[in-house]
C-alpha positions in Angstrom: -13.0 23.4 8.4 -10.9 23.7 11.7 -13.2 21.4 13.5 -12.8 18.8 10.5 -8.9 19.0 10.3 -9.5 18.6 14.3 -11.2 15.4 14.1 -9.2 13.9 11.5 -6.2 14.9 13.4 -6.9 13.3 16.7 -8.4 9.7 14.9 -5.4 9.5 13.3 -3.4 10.3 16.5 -5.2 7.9 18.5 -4.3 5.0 15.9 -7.2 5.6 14.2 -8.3 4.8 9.9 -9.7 8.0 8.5 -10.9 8.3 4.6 -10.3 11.6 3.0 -9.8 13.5 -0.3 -7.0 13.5 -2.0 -6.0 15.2 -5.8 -7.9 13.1 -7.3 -9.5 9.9 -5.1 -11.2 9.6 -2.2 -8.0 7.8 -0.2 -7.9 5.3 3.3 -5.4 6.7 5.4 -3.6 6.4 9.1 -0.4 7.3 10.8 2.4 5.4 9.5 3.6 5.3 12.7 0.5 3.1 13.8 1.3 0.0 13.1 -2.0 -2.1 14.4 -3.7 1.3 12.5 -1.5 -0.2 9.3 -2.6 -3.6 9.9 -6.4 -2.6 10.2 -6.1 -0.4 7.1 -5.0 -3.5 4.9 -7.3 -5.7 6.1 -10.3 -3.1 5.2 -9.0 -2.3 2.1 -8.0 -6.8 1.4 -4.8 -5.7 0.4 -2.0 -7.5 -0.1 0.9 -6.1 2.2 3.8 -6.6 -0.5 2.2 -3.8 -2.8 3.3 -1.3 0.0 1.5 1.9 0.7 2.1 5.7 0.0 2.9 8.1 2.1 1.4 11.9 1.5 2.9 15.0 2.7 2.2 18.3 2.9 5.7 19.2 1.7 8.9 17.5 1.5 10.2 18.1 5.3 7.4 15.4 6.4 9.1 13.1 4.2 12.9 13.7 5.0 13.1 10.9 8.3 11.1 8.1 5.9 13.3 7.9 2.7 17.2 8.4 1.7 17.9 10.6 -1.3 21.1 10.6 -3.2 22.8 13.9 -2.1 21.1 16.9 -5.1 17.8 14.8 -5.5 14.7 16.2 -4.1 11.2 15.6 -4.3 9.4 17.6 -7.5 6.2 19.5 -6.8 3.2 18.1 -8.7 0.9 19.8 -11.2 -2.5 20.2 -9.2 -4.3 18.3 -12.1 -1.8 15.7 -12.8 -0.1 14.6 -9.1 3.2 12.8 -9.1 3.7 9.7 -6.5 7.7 9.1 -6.8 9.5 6.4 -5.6 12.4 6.9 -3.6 14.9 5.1 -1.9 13.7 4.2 1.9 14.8 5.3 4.9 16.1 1.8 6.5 14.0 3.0 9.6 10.5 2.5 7.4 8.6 -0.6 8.9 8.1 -3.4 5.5 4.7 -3.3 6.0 5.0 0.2 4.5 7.2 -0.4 1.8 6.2 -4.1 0.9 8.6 -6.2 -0.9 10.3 -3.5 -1.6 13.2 -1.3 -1.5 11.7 2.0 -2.6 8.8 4.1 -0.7 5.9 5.6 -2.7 5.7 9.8 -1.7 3.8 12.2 -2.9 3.2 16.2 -1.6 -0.3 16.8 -1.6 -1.7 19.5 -3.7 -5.4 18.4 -2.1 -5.7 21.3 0.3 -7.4 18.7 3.0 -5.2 16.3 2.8 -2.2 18.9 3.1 -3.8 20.5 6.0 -4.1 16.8 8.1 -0.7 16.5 7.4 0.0 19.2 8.9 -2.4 18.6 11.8 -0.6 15.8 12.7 2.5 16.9 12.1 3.6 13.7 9.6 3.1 12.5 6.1 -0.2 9.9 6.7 -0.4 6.9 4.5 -2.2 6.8 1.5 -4.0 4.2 -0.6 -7.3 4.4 -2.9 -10.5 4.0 -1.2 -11.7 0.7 -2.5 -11.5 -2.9 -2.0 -8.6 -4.4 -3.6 -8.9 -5.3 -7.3 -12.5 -3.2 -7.3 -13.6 0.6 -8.6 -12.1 3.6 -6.7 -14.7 5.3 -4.8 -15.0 8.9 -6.9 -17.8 10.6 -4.9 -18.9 11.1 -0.9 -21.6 8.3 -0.9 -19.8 5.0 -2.7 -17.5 6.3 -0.2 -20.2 6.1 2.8 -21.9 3.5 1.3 -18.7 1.2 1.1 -17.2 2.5 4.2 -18.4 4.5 6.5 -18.7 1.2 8.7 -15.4 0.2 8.6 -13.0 3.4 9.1 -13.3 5.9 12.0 -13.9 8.9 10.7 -14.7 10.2 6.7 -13.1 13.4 6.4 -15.9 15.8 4.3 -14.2 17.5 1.8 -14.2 17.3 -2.1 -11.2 15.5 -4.7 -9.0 17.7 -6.8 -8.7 19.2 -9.0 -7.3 15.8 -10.8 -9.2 13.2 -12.2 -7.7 10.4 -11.0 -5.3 8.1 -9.4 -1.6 9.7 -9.4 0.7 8.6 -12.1 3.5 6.5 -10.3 7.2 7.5 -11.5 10.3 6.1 -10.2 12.8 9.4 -8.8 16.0 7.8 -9.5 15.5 6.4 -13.0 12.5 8.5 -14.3 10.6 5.5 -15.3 6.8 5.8 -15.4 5.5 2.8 -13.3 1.8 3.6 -13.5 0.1 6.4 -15.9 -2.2 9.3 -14.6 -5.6 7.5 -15.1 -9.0 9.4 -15.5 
């Protein structure tokens, strides 16, 4: 597993587009910090830039320089099986091609052992977005994911989802709102 989180590591610190397990999705990820690495991953994924991306964390210090919380609001911890992507106010330092049009950033903490340790590899929160081509099915298991991409990233990160079943439910930190469901 070392050598994995190794090679995940360094492709993502040399600006590199990794895909890798996440709670509940296979996701397409780089450094958020990358920005031709931010660039490439939109245009593999067709994505239109004013959706904005995700950023994932291994805990919420790797999120404290990328968004602005009203002084007593922290990030809550997510059920394993039912993750939580909040939106939070943005850091003004967090390029627009990470938050799209707008003002809010989407965070989540990993529960996705994996994904928590490349995070921690790299010593940042990496972006996060579904593994599929815009508007099309999520790839769910190791070879869609091949099959769709292991042409167009650097390096597919072997590991298994979980233990959700899904994409993340979306929820807005300030207001509470649900913005998107937990989908299965």
């Amino acid at each position: 597993m070392k050598m994995i989180i190794t090679r995940a590591a360094d492709t993502l610190l040399r600006g590199g587009v990794i895909a890798y397990p996440t709670e509940g999705v296979f996701g397409l990820g780089c450094l958020p910090t990358k920005i031709q690495a931010l660039i490439r991953l939109l245009e593999i994924k067709r994505r239109d830039p004013a959706k904005g991306l995700i950023l994932l964390a291994s805990g919420t210090a790797q999120l404290d320089a990328w968004i602005d919380l009203p002084d007593g609001e922290t990030i809550p911890s997510s059920d394993p099986q039912h993750p939580i992507t909040w939106i939070a106010p943005a850091s003004s330092a967090v390029p627009a091609i990470i938050t799209g049009n707008h003002t809010g950033l989407a965070v989540r903490v990993t529960t996705n052992r994996i994904a928590a340790r490349i995070c921690d590899a790299v010593g940042s929160p990496i972006v996060s977005t579904s593994a599929n081509f815009a508007g099309r099915p999520i790839a769910r298991n190791r070879y869609v994911l091949r099959r769709k991409f292991d042409s167009l990233v650097d390096y597919i990160v072997p590991g298994d989802c979980g233990p959700a079943s899904g994409p993340s439910e979306i929820r807005d930190l300030i207001t509470g709102n649900t913005i998107r469901q937990h989908s299965t």
